[in-house]
VEXDREN-2710 file (C-alpha; in Angstrom, 1 decimal):
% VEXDREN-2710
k/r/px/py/pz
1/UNK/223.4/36.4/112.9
2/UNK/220.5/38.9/111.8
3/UNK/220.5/41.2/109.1
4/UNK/221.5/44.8/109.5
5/UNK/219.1/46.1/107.5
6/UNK/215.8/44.2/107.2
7/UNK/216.2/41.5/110.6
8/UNK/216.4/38.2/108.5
9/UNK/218.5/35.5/109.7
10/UNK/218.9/34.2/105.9
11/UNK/222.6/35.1/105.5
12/UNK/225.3/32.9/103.6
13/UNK/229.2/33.6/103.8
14/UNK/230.6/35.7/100.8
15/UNK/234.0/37.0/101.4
16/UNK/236.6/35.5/104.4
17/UNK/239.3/38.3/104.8
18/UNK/240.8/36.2/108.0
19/UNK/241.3/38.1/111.3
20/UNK/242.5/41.9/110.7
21/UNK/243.2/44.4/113.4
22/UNK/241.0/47.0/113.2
23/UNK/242.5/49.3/110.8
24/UNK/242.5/52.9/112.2
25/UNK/244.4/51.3/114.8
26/UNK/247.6/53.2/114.0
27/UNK/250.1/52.1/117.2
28/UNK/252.8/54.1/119.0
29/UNK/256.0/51.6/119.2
30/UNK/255.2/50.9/122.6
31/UNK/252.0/49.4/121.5
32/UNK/253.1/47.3/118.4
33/UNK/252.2/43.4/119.0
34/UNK/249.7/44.2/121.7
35/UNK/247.0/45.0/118.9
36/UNK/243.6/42.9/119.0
37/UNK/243.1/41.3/116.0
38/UNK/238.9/40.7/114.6
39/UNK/237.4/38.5/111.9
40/UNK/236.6/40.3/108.8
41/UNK/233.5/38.3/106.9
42/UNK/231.5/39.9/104.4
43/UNK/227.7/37.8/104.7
44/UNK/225.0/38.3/102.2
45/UNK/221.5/38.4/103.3
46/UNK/219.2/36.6/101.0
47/UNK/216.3/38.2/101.3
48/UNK/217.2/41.7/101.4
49/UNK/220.4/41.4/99.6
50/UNK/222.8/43.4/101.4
51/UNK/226.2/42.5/102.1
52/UNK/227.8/43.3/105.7
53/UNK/230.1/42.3/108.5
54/UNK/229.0/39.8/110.9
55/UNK/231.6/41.0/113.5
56/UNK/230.6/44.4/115.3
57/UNK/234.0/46.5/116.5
58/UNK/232.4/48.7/119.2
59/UNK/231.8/51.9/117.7
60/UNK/233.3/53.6/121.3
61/UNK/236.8/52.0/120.2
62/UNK/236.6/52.7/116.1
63/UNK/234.7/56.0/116.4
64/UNK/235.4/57.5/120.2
65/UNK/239.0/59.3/118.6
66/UNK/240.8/58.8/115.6
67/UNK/243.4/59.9/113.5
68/UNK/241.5/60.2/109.8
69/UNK/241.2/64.1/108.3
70/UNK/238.8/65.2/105.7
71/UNK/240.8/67.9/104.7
72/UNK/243.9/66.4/103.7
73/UNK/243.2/66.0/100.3
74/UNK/242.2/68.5/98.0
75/UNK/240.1/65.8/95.6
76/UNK/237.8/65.7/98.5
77/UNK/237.3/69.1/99.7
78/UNK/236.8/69.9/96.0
79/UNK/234.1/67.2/96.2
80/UNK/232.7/68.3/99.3
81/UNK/232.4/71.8/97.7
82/UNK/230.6/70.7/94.9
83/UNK/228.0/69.1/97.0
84/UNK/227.1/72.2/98.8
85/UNK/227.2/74.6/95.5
86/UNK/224.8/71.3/93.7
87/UNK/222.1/70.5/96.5
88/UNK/221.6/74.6/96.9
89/UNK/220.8/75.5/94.0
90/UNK/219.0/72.8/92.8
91/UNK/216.4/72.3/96.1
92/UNK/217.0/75.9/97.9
93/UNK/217.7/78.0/95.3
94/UNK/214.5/80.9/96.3
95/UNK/215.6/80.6/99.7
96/UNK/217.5/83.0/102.0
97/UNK/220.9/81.3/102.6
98/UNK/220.8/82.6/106.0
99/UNK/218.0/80.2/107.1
100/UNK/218.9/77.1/105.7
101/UNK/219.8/75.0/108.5
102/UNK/222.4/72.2/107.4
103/UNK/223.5/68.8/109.5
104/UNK/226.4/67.3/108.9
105/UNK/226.3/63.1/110.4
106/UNK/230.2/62.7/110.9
107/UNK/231.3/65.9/110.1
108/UNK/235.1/65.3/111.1
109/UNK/237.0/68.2/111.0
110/UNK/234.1/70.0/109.3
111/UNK/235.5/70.0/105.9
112/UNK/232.0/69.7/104.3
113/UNK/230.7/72.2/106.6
114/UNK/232.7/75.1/105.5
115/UNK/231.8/74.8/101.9
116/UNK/228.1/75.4/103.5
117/UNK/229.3/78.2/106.0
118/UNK/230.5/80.0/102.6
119/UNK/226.7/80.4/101.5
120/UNK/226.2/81.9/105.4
121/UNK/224.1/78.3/105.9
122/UNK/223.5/77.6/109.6
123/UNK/225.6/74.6/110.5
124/UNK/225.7/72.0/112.8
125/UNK/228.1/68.9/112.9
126/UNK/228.1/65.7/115.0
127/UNK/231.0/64.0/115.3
128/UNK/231.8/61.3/117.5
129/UNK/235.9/61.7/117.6
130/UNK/236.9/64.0/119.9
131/UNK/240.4/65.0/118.5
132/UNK/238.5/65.9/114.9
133/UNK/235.7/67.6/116.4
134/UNK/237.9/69.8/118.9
135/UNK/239.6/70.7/115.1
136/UNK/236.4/71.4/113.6
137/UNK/235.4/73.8/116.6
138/UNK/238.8/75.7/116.4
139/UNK/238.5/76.2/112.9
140/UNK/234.6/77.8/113.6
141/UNK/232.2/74.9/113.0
142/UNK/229.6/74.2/115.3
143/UNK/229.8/70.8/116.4
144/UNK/228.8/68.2/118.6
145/UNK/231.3/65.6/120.1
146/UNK/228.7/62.6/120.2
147/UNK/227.4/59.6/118.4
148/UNK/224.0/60.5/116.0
149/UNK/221.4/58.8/117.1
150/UNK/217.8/59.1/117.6
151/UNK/217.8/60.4/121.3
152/UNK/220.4/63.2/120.2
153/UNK/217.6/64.2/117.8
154/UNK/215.6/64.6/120.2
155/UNK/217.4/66.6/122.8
156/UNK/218.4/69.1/119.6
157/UNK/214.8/69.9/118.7
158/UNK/215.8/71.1/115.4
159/UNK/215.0/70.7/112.0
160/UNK/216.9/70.7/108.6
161/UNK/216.5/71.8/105.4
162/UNK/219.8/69.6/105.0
163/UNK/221.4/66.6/106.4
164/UNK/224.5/64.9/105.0
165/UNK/226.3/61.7/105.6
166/UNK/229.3/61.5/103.5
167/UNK/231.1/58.1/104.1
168/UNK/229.0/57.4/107.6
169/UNK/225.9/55.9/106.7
170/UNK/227.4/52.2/106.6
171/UNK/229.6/52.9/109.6
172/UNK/226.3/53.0/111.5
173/UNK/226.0/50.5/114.7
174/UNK/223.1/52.1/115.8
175/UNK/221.7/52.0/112.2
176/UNK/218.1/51.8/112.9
177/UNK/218.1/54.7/115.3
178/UNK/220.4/57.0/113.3
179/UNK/217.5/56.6/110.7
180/UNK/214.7/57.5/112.2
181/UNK/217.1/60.5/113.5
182/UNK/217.0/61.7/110.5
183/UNK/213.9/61.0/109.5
184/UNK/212.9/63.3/113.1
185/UNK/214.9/65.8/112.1
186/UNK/214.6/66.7/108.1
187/UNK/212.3/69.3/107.5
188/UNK/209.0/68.7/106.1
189/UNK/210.7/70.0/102.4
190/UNK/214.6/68.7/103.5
191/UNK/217.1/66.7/101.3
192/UNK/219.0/64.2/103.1
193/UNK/222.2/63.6/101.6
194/UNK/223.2/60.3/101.4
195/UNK/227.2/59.8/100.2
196/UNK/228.0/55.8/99.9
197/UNK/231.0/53.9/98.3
198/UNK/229.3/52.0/96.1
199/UNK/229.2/48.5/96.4
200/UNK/228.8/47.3/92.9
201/UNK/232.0/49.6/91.9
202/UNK/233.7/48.2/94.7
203/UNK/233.3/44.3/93.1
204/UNK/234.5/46.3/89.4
205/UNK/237.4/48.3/90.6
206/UNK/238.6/44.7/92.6
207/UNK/238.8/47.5/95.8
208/UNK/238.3/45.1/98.5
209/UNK/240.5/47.5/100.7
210/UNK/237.2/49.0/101.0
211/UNK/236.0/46.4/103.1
212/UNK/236.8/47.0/107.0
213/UNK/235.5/46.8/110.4
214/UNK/234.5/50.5/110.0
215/UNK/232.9/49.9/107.2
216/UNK/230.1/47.4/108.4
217/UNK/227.3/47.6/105.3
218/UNK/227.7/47.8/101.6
219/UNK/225.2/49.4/99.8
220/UNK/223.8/49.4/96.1
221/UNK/220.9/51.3/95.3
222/UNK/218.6/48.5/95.6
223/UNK/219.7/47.3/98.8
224/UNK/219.5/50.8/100.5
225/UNK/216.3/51.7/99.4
226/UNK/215.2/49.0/101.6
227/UNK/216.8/50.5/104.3
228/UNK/215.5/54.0/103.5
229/UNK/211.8/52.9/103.4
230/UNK/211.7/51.2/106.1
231/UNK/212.1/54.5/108.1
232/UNK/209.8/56.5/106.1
233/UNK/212.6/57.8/103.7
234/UNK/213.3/57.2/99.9
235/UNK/215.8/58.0/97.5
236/UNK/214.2/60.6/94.7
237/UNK/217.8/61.1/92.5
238/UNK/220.9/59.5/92.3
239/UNK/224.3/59.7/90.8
240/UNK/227.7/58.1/90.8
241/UNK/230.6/60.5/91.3
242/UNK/234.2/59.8/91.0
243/UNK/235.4/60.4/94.5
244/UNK/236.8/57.3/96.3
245/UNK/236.9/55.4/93.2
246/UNK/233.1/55.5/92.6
247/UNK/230.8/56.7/95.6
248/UNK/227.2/57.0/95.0
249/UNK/225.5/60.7/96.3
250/UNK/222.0/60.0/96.7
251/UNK/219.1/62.8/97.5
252/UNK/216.3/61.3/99.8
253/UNK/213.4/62.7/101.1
254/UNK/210.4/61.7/103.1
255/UNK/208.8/59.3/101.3
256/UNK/206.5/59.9/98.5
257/UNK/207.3/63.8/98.8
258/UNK/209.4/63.9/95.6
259/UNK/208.8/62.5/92.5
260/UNK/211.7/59.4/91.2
261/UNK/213.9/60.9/88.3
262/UNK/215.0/58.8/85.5
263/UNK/218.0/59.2/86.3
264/UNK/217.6/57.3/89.7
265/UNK/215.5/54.8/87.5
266/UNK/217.9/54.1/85.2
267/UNK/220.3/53.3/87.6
268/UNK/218.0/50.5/89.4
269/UNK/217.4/49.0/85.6
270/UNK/221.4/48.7/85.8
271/UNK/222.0/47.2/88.8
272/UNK/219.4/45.1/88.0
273/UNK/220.6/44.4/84.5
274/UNK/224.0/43.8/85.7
275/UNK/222.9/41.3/88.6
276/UNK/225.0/43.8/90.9
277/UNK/222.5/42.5/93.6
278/UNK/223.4/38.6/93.5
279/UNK/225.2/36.5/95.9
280/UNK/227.4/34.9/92.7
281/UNK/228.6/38.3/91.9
282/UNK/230.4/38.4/95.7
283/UNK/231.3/34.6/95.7
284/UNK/233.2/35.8/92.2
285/UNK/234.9/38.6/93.5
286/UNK/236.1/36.6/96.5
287/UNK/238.2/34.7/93.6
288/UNK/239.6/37.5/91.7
289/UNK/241.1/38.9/95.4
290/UNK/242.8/35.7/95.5
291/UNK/244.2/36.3/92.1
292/UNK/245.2/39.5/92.6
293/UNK/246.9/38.6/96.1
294/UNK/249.3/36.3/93.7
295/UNK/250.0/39.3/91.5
296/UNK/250.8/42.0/93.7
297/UNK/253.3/39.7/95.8
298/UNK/255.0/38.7/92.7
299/UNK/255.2/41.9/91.4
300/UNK/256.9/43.3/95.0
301/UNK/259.2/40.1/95.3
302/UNK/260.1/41.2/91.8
303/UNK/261.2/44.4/92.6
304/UNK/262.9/43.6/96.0
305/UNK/265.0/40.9/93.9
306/UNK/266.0/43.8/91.6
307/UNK/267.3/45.6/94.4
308/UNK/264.3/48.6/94.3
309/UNK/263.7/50.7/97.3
310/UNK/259.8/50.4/97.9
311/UNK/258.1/53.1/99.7
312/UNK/254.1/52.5/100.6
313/UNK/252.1/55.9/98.9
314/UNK/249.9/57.1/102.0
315/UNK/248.7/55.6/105.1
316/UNK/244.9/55.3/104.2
317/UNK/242.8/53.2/106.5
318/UNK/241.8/50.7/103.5
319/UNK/245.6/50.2/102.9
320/UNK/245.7/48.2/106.0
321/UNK/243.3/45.7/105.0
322/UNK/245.3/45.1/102.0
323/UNK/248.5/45.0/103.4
324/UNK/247.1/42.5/106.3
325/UNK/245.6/40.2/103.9
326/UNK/248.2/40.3/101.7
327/UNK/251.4/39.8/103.9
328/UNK/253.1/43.1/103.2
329/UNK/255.2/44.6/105.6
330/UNK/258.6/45.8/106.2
331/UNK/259.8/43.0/103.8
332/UNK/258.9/44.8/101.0
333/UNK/257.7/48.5/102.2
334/UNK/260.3/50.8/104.2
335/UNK/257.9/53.6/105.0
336/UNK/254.4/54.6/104.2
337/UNK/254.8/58.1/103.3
338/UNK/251.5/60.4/104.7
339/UNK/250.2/63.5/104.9
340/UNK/248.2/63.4/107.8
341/UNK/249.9/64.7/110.6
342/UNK/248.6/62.9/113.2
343/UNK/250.0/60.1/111.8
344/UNK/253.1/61.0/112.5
345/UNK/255.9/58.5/114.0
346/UNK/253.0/55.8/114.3
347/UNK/253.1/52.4/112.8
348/UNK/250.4/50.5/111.0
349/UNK/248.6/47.9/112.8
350/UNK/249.3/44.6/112.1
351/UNK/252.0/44.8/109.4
352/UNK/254.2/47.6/111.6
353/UNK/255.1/49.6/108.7
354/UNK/256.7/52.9/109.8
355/UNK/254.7/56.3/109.2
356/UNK/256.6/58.9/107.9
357/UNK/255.7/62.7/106.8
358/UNK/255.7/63.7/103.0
359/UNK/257.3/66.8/103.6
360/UNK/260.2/64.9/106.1
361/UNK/263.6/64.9/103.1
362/UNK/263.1/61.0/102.4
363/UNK/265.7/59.8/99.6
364/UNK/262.9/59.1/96.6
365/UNK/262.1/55.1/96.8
366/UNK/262.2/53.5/93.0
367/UNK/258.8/52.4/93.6
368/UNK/255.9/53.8/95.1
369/UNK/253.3/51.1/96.0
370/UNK/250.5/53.8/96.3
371/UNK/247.6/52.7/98.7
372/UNK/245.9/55.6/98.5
373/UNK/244.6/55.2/94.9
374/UNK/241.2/56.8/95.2
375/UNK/243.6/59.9/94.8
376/UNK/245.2/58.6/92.1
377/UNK/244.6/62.3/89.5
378/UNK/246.0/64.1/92.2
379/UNK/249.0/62.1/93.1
380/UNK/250.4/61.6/89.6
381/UNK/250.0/65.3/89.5
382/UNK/251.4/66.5/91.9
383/UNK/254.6/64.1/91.7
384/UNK/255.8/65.2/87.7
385/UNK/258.9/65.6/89.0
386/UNK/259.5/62.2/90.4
387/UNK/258.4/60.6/87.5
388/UNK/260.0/62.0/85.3
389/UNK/263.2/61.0/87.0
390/UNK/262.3/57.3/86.9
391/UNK/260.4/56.9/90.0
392/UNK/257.2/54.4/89.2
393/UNK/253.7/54.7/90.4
394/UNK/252.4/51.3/91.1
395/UNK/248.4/51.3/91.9
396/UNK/247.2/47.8/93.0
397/UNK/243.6/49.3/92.5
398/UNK/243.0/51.0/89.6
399/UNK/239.4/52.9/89.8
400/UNK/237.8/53.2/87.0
401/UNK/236.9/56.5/86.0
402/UNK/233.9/56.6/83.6
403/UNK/230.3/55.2/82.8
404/UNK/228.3/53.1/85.6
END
């Protein structure tokens, strides 16, 4: 095995999730039990530090169509809002709206895009799944139904003031020519837009959910930066936002065009302060999964021996990891209730838990086992009423919310 990032073949084993199907893999009945199952290994590379999967799930298969929305949630459409109205005014703000150019790497059903189109930015999105980019056309986003990479750069011919990459940048297969695609096609003065889960927040919050076969790097600051400058790029400011349970936004620009804020400093000096970099932070971690595999199946065996209806709270790709590596399925969880409509009347791959819509009349479970805690604000919220009539919230990941 080589390194993802900077070639090495100086990697160590960190984390052994077993063999998982690959998680966005939701089945029609017809096809439950005929789903391929992959290892899932987290390997740290000791020179450059960055952890990643060893086993590659073509990106045709993950990426070709899928059934994953941006705009189901409101937390993240808020978020992607906030990161148009932010990286405007702070690098384009004497600049005709109307000639900003803005690229969206993985814009799904163009979510992000919209909050751009609202400034009357010229957009362009690339997405790879054909279902989510037909969705982003009908709904008025430009977009390309193909895999970014450098060759597409170079067929476009087009430069940016604005590229973004929420959530796709460690999805990369073709990593090394997705960068220098950027690097091609960011203007001379552009902001790349770099939107990571954060790696070190991942180890805090215990989110190893996080980790799938989508998902094949995880980045800290440190360990991207190598990335970045190898392809002419660095990061120039940084900061950690809440979204996702702690997902880093990163501006980069060509490098040495901008100088490093402090802020971006100061996070290095705590990564660096916190040994977020080292392999004995993931060997750790590997542990406390183990423990809190014990906990959460004694805390459902509890319930089931108290005669409590358990429903699973959302259908979130991450969930599946969890539930695979944990055991949980229809012993303990009835349904997992969704929003995502094209989720409907599937089952989860590997456990076989139905899918069923939020808005179908379900009979209120006792306990909701909520997989989908990166939304966990909006959830409580928006279920009051449920909670106040006894119905509990349980969140085997609780994010936290403040500080680094």
């Amino acid at each position: 095995m080589y390194c993802r990032v900077c070639d090495s073949n100086n990697l160590v084993l960190a984390i052994d999730l077993g063999l998982q199907p690959w998680c966005n893999n939701f089945l029609r009945p017809d096809q439950v039990g005929k789903e391929p199952f992959y290892p899932l290994r987290v390997f740290y590379c000791n020179d450059c530090k960055t952890a990643q999967l060893d086993y590659t799930v073509p990106k045709e298969l993950m990426f070709g169509d899928h059934t994953y929305l941006s705009g189901v949630t409101k937390s993240l459409s808020n978020h992607f809002e906030g990161i148009a109205d932010q990286s405007l005014s702070l690098f384009f703000s004497n600049i005709d709206k109307k000639t900003i150019n803005v690229l969206d790497i993985g814009s799904n059903d163009g979510t992000q895009l919209k909050h751009f189109q609202k400034h009357g930015c010229q957009v362009l999105g690339v997405e790879s799944s054909k279902t989510t980019a037909s969705i982003a056309i009908d709904a008025g986003v430009p977009t390309i139904n193909r895999f970014f990479n450098a060759e597409l750069v170079t067929e476009l011919n087009r430069k940016f003031h604005i590229i973004n990459a929420a959530g796709v940048f460690f999805h990369l297969e073709e990593l090394h020519s997705a960068a220098d695609g950027i690097k091609n096609a960011l203007a001379d003065n552009g902001v790349f837009i770099v939107q990571f889960l954060y790696m070190k927040r991942i180890v805090e919050n215990l989110a190893f959910d996080q980790i799938y076969h989508e998902h094949l790097l995880y980045y800290n600051l440190r360990t991207i930066d190598v990335l970045l400058k190898r392809h002419g790029l660095e990061a120039f400011d940084a900061y950690l936002a809440p979204i996702h349970g702690g997902s880093m936004i990163a501006f980069v620009t060509h490098r040495g065009k901008r100088d490093i804020s402090s802020r971006l400093n100061d996070l290095y000096s705590h990564e660096d302060s916190m040994g977020a970099n080292e392999l004995s932070i993931y060997l750790d971690f590997a542990k406390r999964i183990e423990v809190m595999k014990k906990e959460n199946l004694q805390y459902l065996k509890q319930k089931k021996l108290e005669g409590k209806r358990i429903y699973g709270m959302g259908a979130p790709v991450k969930g599946n990891t969890l539930l695979n590596y944990f055991g949980i399925g229809t012993q303990y969880l009835d349904v997992l209730v969704e929003k995502n409509s094209l989720r409907d009347g599937l089952v989860s791959p590997g456990m076989h838990i139905p899918v069923v819509m939020e808005n179908d009349k379900l009979v209120p479970p006792d306990v909701y086992y909520v997989l989908a805690w990166n939304f966990k604000k909006e959830i409580l919220g928006n279920n009051q009423e449920l909670i106040s009539n006894g119905v509990e919230f349980y969140f085997p990941v609780n994010p936290k919310e403040d500080g680094l």
